[in-house]
PQR file of N, CA, C, O and H, with PARSE charges and radii, in Angstrom:
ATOM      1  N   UNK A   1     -19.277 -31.157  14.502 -0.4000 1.5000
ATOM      2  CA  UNK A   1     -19.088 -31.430  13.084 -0.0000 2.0000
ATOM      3  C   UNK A   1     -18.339 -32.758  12.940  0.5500 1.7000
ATOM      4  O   UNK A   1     -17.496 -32.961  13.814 -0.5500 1.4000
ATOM      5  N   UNK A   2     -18.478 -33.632  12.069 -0.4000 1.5000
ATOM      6  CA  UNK A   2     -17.963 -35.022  12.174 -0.0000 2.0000
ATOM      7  C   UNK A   2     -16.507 -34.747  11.116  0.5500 1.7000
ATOM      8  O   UNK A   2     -16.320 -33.818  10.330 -0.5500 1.4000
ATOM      9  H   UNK A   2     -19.162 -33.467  11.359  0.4000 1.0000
ATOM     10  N   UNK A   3     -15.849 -35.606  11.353 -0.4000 1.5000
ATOM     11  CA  UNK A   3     -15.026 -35.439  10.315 -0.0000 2.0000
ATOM     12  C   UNK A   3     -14.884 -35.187   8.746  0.5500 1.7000
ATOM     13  O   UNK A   3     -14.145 -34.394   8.162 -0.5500 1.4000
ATOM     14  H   UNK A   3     -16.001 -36.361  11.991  0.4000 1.0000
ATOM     15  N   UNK A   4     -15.654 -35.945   8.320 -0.4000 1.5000
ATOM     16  CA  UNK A   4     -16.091 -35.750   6.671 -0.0000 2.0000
ATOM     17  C   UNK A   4     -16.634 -34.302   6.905  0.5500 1.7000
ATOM     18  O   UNK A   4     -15.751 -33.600   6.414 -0.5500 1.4000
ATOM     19  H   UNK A   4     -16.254 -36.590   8.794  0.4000 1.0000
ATOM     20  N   UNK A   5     -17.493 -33.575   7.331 -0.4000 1.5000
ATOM     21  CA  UNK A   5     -17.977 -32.588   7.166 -0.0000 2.0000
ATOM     22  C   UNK A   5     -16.785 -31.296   7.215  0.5500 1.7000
ATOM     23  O   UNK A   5     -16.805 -30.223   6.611 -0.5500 1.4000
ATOM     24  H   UNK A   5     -18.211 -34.146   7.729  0.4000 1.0000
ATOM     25  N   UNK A   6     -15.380 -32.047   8.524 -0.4000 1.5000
ATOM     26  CA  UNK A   6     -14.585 -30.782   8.488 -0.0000 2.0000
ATOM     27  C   UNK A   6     -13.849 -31.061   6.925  0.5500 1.7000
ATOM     28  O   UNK A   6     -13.404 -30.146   6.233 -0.5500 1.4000
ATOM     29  H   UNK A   6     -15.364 -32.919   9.015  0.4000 1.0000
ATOM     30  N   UNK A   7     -13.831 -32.151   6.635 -0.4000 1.5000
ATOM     31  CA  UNK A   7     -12.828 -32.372   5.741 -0.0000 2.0000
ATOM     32  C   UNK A   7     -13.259 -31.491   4.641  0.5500 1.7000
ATOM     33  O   UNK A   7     -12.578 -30.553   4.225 -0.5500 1.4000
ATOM     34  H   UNK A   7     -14.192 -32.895   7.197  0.4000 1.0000
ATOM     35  N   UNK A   8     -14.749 -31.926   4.056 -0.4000 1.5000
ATOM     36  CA  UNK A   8     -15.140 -31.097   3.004 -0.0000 2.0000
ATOM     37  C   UNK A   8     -15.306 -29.385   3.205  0.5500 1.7000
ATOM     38  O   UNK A   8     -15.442 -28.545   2.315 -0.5500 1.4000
ATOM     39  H   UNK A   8     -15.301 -32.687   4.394  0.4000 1.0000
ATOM     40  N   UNK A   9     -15.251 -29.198   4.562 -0.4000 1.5000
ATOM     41  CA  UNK A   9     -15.444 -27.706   4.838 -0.0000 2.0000
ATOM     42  C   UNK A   9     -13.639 -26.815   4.119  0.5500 1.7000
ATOM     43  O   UNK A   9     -13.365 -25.836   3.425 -0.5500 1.4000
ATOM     44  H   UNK A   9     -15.140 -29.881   5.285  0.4000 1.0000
ATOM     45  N   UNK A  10     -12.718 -28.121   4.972 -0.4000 1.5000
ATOM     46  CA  UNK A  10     -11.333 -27.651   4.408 -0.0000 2.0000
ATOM     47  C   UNK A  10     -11.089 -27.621   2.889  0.5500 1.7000
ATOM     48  O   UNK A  10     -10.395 -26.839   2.238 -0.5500 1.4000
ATOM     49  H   UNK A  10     -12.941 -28.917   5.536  0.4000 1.0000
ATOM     50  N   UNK A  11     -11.785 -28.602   2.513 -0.4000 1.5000
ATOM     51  CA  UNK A  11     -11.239 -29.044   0.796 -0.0000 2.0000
ATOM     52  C   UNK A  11     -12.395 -27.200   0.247  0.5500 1.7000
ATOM     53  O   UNK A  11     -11.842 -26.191  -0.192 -0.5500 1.4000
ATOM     54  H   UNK A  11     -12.349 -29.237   3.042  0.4000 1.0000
ATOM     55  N   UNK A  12     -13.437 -27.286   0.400 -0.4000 1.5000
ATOM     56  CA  UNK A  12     -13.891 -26.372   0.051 -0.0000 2.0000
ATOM     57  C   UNK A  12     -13.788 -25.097  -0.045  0.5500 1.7000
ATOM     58  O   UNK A  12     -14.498 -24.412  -0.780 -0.5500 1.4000
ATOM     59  H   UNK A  12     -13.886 -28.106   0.756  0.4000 1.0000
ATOM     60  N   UNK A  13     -12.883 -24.665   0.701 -0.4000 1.5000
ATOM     61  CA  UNK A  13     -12.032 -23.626   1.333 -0.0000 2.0000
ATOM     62  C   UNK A  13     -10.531 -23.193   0.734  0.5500 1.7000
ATOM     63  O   UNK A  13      -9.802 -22.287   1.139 -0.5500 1.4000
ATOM     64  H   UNK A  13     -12.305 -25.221   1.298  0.4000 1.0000
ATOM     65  N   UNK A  14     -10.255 -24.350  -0.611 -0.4000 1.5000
ATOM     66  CA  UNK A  14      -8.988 -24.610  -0.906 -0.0000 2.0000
ATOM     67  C   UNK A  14      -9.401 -23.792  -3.001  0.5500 1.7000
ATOM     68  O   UNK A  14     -10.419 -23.634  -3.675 -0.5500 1.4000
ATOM     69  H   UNK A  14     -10.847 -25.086  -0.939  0.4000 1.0000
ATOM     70  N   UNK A  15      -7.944 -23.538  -3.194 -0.4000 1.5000
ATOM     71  CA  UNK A  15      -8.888 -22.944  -4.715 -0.0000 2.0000
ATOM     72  C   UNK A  15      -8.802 -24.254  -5.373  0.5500 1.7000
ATOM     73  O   UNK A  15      -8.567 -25.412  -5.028 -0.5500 1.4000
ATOM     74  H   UNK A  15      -7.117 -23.665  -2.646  0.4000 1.0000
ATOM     75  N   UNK A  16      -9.063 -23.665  -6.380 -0.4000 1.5000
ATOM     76  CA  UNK A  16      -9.872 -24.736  -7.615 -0.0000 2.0000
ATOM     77  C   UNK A  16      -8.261 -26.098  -8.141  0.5500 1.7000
ATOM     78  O   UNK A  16      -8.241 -27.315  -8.319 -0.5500 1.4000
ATOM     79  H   UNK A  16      -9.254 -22.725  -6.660  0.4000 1.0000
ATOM     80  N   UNK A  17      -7.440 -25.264  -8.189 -0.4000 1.5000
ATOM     81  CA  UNK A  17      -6.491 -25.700  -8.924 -0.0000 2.0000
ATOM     82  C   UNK A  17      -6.074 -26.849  -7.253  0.5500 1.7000
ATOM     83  O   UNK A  17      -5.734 -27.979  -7.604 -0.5500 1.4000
ATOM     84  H   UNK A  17      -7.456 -24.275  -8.044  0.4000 1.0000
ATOM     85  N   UNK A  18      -6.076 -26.739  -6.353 -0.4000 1.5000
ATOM     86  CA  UNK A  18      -5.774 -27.469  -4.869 -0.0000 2.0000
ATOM     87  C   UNK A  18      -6.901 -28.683  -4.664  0.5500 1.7000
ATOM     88  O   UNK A  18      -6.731 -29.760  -4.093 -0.5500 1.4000
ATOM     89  H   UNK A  18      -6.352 -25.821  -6.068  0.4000 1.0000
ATOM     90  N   UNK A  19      -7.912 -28.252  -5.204 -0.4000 1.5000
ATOM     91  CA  UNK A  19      -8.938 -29.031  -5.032 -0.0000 2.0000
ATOM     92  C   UNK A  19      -8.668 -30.089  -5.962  0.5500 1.7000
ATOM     93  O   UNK A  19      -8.796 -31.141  -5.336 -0.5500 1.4000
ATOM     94  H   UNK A  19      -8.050 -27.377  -5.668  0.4000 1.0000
ATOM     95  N   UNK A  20      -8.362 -30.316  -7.135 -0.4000 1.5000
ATOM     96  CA  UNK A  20      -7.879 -30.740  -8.466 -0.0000 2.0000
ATOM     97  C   UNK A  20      -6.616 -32.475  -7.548  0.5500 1.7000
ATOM     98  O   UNK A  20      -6.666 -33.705  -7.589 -0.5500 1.4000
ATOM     99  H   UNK A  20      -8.258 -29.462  -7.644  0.4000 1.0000
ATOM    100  N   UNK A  21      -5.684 -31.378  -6.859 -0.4000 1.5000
ATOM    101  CA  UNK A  21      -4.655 -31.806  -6.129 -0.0000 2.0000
ATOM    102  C   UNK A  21      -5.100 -33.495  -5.137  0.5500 1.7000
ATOM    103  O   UNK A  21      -4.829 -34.696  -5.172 -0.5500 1.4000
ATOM    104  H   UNK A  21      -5.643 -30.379  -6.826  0.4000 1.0000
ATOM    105  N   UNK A  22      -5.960 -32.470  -4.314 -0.4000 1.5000
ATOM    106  CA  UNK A  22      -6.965 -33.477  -3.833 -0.0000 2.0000
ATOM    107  C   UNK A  22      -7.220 -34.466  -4.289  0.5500 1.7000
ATOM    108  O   UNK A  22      -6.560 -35.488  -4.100 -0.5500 1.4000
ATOM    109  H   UNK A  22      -6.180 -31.495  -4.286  0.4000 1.0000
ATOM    110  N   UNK A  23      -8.320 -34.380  -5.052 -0.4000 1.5000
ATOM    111  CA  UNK A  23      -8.944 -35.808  -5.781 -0.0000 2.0000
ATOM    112  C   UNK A  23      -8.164 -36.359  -6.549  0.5500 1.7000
ATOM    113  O   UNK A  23      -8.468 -37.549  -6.466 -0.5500 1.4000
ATOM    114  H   UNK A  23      -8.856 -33.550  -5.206  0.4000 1.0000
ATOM    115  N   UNK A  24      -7.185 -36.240  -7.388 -0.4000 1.5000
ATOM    116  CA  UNK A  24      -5.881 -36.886  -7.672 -0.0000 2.0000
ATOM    117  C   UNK A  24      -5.577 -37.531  -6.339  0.5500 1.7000
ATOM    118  O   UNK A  24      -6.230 -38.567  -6.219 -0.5500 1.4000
ATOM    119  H   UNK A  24      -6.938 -35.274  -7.455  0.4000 1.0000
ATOM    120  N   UNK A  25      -4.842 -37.282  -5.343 -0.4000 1.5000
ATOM    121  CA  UNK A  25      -4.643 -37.990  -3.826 -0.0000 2.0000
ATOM    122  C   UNK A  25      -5.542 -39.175  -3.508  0.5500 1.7000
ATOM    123  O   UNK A  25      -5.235 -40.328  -3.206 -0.5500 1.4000
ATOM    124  H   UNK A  25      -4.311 -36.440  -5.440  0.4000 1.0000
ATOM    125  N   UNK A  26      -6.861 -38.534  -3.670 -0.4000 1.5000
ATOM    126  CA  UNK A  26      -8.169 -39.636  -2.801 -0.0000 2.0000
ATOM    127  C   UNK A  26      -7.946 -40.762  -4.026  0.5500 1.7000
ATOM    128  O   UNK A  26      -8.081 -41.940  -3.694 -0.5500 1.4000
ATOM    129  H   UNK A  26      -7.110 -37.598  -3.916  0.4000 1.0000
ATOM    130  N   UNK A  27      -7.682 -40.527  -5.132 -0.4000 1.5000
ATOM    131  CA  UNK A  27      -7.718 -41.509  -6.445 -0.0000 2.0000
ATOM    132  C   UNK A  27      -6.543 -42.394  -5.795  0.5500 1.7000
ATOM    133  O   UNK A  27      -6.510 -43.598  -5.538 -0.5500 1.4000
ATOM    134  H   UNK A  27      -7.572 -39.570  -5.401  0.4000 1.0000
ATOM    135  N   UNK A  28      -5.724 -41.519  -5.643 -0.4000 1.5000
ATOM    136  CA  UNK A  28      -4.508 -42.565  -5.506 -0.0000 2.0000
ATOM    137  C   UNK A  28      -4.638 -43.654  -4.148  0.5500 1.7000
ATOM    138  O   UNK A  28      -4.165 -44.791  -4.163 -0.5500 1.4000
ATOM    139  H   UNK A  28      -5.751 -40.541  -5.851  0.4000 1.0000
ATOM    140  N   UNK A  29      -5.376 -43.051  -2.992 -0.4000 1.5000
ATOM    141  CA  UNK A  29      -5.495 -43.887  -1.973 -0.0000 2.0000
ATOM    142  C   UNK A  29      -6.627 -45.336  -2.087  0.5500 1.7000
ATOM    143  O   UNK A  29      -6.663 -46.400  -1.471 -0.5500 1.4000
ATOM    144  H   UNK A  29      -5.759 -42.127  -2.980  0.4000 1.0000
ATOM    145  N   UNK A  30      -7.457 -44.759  -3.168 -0.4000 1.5000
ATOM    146  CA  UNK A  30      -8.207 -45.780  -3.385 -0.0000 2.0000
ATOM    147  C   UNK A  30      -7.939 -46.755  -4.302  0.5500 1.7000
ATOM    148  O   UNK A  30      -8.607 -47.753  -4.573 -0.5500 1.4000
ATOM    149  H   UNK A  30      -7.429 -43.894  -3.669  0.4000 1.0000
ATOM    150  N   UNK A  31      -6.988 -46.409  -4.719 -0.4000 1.5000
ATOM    151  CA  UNK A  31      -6.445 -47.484  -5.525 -0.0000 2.0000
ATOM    152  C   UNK A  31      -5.363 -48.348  -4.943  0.5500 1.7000
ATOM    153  O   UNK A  31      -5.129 -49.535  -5.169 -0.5500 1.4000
ATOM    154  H   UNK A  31      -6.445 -45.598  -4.500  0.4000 1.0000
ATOM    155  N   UNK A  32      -4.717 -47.452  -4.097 -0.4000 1.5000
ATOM    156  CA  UNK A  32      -3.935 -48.578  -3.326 -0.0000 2.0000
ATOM    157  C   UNK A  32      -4.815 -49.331  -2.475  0.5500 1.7000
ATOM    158  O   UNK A  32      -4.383 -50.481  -2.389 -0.5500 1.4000
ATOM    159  H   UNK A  32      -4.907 -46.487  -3.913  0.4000 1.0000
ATOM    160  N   UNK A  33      -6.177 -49.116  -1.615 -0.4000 1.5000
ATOM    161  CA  UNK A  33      -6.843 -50.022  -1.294 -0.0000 2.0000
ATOM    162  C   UNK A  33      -7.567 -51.052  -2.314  0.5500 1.7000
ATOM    163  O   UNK A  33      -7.243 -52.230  -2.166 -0.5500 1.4000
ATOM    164  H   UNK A  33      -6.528 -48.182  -1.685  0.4000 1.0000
ATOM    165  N   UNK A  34      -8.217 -50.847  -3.017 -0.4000 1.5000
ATOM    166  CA  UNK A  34      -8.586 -51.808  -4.213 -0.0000 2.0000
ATOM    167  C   UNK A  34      -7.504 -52.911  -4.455  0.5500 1.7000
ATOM    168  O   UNK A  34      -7.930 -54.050  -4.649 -0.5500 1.4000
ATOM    169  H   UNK A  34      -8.480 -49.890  -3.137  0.4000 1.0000
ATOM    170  N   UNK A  35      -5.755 -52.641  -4.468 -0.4000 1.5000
ATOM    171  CA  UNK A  35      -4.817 -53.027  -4.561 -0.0000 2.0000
ATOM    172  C   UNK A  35      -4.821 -54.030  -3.654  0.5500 1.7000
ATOM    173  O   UNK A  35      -4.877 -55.219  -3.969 -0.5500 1.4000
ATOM    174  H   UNK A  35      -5.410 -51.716  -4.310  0.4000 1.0000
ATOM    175  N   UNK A  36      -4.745 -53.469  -2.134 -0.4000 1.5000
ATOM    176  CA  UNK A  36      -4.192 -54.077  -1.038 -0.0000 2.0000
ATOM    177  C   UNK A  36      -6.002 -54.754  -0.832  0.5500 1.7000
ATOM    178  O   UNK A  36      -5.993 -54.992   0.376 -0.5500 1.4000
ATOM    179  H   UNK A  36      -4.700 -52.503  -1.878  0.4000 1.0000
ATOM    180  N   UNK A  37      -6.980 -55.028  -1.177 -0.4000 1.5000
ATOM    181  CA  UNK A  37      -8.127 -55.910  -1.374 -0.0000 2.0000
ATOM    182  C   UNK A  37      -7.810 -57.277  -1.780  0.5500 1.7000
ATOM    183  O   UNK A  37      -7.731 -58.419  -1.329 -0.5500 1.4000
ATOM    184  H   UNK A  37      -6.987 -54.835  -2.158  0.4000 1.0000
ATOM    185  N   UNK A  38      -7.646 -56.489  -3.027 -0.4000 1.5000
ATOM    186  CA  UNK A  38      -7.080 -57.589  -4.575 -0.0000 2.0000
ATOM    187  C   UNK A  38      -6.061 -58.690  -4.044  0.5500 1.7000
ATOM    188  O   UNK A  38      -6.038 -59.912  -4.196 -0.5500 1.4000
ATOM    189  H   UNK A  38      -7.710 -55.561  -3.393  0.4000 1.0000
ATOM    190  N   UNK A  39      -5.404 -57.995  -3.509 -0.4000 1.5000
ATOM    191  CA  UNK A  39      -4.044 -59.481  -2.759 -0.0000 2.0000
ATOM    192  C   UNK A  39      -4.379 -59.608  -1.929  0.5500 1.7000
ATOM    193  O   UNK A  39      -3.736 -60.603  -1.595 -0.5500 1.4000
ATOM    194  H   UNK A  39      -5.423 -57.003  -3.385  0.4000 1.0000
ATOM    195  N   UNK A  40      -5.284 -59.270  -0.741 -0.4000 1.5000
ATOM    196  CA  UNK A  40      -5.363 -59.775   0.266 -0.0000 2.0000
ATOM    197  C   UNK A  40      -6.652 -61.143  -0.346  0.5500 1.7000
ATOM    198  O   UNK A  40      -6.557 -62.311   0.032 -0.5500 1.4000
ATOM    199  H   UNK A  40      -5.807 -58.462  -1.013  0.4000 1.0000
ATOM    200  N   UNK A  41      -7.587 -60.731  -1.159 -0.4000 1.5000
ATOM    201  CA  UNK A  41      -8.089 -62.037  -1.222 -0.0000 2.0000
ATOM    202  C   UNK A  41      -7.341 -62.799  -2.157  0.5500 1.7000
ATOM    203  O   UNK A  41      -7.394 -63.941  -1.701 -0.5500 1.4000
ATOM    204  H   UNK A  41      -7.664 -59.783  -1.466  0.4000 1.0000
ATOM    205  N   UNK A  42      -6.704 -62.824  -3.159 -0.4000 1.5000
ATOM    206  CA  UNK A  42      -5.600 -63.700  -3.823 -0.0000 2.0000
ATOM    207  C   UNK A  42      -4.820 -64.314  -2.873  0.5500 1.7000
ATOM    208  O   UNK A  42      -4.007 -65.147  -3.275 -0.5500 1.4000
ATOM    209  H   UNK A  42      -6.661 -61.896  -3.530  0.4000 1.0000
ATOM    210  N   UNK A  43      -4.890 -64.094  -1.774 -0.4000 1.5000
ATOM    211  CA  UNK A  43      -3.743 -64.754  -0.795 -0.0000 2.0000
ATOM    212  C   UNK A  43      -4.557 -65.875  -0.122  0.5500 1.7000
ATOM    213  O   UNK A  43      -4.194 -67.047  -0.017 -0.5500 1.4000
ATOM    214  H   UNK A  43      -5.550 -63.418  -1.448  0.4000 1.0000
ATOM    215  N   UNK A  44      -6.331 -65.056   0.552 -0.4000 1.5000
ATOM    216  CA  UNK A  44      -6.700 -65.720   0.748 -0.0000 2.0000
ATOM    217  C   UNK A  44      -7.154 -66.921   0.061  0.5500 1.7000
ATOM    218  O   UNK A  44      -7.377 -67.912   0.756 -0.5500 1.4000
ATOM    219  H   UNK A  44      -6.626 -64.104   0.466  0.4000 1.0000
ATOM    220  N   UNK A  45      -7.345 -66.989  -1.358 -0.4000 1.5000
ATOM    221  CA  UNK A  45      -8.113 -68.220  -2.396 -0.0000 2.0000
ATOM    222  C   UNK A  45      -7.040 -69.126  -2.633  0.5500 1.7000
ATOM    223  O   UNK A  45      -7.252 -70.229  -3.138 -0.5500 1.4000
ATOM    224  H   UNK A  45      -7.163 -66.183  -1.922  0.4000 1.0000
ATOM    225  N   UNK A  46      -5.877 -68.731  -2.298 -0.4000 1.5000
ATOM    226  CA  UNK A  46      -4.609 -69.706  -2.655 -0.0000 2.0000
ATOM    227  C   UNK A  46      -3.936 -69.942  -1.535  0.5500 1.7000
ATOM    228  O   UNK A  46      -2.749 -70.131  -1.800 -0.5500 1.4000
ATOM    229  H   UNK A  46      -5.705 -67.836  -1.888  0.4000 1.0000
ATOM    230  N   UNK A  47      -4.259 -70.042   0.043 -0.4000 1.5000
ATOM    231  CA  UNK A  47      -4.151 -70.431   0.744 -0.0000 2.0000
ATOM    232  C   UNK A  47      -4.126 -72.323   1.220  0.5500 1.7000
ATOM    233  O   UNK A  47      -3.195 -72.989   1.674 -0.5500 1.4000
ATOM    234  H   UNK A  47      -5.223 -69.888   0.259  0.4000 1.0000
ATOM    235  N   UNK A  48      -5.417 -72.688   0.912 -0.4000 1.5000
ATOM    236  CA  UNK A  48      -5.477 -73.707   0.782 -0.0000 2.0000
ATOM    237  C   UNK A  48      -4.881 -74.627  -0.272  0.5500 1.7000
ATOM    238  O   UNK A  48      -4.758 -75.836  -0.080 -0.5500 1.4000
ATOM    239  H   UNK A  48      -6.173 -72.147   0.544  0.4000 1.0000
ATOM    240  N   UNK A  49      -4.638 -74.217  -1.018 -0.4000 1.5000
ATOM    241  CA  UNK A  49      -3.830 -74.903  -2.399 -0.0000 2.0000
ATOM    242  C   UNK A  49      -2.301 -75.275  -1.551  0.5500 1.7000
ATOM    243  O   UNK A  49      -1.756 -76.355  -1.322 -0.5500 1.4000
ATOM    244  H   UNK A  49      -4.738 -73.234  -1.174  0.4000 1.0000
ATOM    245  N   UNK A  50      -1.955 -74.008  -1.255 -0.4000 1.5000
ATOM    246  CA  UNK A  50      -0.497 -73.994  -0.685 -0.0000 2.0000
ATOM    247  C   UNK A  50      -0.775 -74.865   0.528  0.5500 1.7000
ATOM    248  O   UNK A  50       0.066 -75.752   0.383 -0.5500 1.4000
ATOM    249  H   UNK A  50      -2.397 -73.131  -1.441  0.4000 1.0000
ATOM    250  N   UNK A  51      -1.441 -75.145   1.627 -0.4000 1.5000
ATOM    251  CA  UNK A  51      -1.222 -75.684   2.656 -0.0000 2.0000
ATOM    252  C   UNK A  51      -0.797 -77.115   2.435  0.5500 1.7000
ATOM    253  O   UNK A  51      -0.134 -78.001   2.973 -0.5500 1.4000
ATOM    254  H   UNK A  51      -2.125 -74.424   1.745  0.4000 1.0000
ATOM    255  N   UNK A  52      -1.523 -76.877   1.364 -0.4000 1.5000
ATOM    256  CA  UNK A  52      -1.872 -78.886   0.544 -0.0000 2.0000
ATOM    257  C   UNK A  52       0.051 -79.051   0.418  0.5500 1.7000
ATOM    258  O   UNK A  52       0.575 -79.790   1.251 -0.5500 1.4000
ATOM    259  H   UNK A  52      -2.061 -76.157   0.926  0.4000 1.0000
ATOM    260  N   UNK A  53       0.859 -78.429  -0.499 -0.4000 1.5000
ATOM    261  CA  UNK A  53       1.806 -78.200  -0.322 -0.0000 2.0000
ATOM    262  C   UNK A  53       3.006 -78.036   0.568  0.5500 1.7000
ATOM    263  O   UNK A  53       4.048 -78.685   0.479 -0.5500 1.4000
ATOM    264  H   UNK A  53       0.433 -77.829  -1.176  0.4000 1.0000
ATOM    265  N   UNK A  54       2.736 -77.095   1.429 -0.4000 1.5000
ATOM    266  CA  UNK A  54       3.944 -77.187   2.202 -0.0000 2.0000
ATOM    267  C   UNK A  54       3.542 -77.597   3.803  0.5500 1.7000
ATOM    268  O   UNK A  54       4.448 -77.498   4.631 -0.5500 1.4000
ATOM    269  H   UNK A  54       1.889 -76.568   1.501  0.4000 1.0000
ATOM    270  N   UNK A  55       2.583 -77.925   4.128 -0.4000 1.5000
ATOM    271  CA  UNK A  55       2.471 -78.940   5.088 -0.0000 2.0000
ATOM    272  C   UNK A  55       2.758 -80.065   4.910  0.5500 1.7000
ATOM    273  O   UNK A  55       1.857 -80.898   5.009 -0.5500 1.4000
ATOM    274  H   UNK A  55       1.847 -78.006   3.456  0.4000 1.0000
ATOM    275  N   UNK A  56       3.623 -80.340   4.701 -0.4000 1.5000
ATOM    276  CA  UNK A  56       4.180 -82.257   4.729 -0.0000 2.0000
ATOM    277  C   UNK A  56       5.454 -82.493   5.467  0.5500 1.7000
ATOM    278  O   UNK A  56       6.182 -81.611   5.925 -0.5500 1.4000
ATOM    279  H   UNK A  56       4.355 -79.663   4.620  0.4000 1.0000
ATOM    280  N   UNK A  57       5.636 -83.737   5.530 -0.4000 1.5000
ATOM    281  CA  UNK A  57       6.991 -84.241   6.900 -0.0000 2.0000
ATOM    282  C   UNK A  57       8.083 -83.664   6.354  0.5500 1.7000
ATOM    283  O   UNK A  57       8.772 -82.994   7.124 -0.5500 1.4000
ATOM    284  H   UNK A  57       5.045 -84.453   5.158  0.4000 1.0000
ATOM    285  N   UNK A  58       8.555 -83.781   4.783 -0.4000 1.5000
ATOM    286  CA  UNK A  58       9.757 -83.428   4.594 -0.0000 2.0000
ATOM    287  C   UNK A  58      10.376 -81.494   4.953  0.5500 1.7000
ATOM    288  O   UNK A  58      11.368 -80.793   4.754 -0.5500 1.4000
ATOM    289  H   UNK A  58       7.995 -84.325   4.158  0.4000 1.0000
ATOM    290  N   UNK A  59       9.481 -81.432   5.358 -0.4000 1.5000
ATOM    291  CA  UNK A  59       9.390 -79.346   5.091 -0.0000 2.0000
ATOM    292  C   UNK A  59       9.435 -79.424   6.805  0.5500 1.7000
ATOM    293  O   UNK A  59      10.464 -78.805   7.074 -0.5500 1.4000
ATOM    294  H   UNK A  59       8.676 -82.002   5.520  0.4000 1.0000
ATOM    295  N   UNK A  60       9.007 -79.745   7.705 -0.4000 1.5000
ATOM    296  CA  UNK A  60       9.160 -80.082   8.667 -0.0000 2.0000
ATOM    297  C   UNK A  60      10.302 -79.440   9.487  0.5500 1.7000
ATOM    298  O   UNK A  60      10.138 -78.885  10.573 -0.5500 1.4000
ATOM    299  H   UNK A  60       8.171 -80.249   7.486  0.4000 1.0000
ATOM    300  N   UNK A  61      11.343 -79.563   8.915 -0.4000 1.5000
ATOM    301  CA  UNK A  61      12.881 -78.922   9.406 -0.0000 2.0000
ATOM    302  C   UNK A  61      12.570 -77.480   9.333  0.5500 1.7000
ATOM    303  O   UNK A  61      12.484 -76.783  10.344 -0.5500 1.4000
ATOM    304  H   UNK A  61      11.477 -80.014   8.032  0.4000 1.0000
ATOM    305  N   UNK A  62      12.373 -76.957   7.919 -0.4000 1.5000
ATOM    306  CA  UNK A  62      12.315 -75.510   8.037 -0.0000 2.0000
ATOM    307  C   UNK A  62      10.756 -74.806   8.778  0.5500 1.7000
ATOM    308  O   UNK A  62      10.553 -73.609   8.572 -0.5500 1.4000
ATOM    309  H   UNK A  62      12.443 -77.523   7.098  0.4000 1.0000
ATOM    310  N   UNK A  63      10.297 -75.162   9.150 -0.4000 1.5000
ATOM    311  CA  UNK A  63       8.798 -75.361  10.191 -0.0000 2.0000
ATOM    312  C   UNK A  63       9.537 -74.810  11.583  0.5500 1.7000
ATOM    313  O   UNK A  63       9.196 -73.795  12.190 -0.5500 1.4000
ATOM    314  H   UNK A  63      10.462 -76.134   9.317  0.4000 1.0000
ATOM    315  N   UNK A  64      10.730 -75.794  11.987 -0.4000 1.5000
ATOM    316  CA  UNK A  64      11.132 -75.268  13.282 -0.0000 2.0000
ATOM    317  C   UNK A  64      12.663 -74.237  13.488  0.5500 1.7000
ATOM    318  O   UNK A  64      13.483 -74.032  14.383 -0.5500 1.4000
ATOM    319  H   UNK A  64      11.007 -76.618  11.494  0.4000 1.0000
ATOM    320  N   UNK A  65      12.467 -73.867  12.329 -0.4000 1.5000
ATOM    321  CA  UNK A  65      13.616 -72.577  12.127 -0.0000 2.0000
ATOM    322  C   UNK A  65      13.035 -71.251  12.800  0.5500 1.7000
ATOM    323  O   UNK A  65      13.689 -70.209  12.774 -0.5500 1.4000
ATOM    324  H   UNK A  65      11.800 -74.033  11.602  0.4000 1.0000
TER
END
């Protein structure tokens, strides 16, 4: 049995009001991924902006901290 299959065998197995519990949970995990998406490409699209920035001679000092 693969995992998803035990998973839904367990969730299925759970009463109504637990099951409820559940998908509240899976909501919440997918939203923290959507989340942790969302900034990970915001970090990536403003990457280059910033390099333009703090790559220069005067920044240099705190470079070798």
């Amino acid at each position: 049995m693969s995992d998803a299959q035990t998973l839904m065998a367990k969730i299925q197995a759970l009463p109504a009001s637990r099951i409820a519990e559940v998908e509240d949970f899976i909501d919440l995990i997918i939203a923290r991924e959507l989340e942790a998406a969302l900034v990970r490409s915001a970090t990536a699209a403003s990457s280059p902006a910033f390099a333009e920035i703090w790559n220069n001679p005067d920044d240099d000092v705190y470079d070798a901290a």
